[in-house]
N, C-alpha and C positions, 0 to 999 in steps of 0.2 A: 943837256946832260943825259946819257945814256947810263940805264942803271943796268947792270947783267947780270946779277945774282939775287938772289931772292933774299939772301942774309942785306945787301946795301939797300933791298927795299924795304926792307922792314926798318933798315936804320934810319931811313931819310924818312920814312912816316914817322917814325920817335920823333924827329929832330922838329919834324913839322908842329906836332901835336904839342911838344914842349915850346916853342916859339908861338904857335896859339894861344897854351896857357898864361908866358909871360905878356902876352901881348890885349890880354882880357884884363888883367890884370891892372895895365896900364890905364887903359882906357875906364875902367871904372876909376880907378883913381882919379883921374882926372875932371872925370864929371861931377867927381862927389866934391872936389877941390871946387869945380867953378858953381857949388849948390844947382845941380841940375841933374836930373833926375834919366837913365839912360832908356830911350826909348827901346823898345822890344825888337828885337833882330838886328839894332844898330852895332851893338859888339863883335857877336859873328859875323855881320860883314864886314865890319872894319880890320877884324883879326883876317880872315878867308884870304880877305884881298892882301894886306899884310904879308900872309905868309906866303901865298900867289907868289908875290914882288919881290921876294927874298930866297926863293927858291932857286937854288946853282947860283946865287949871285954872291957876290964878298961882301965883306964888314963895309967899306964904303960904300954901298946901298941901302943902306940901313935909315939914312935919312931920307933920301930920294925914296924910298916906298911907303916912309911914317907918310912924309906930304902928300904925298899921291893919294893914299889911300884916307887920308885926311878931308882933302878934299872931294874926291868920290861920296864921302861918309855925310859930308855938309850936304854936297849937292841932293841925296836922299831921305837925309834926315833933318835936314835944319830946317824947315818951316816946324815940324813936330817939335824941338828944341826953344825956337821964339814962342809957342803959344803955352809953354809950361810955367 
């Protein structure tokens, strides 16, 4: 995706930034649902890459990037997860 104007880049960082927020969001939800506590820097990377994944892509990527980045998320942080 090529952006040309300074106004579309400013807007794809909004969109970024709010897709981060609901996307932090989630994810503490979720941890506080399975009584587990979120280890430190596990969010931001799990949003980063999240949003990475979602970046120029449509609404049906939106599960393909939850998982991916899901599992990224495990692969770094799940031994800190089992010992909580």
């Amino acid at each position: 995706m090529l952006i040309t104007t300074s106004g579309s880049l400013a807007k794809a960082s909004d969109d970024s930034e709010e897709i981060k927020k609901f996307c932090m969001a989630s994810v503490s939800a979720a941890m506080s649902q399975a009584g587990l506590t979120l280890p430190e820097g596990m969010g931001d990377f799990t949003c980063s890459c999240f949003t990475k994944e979602m970046n120029g892509k449509g609404i049906a990527s939106i599960l393909q990037a939850q998982k991916f980045c899901k599992e990224r998320a495990n692969e770094k942080y799940g031994p800190l997860l089992q010992t909580q």
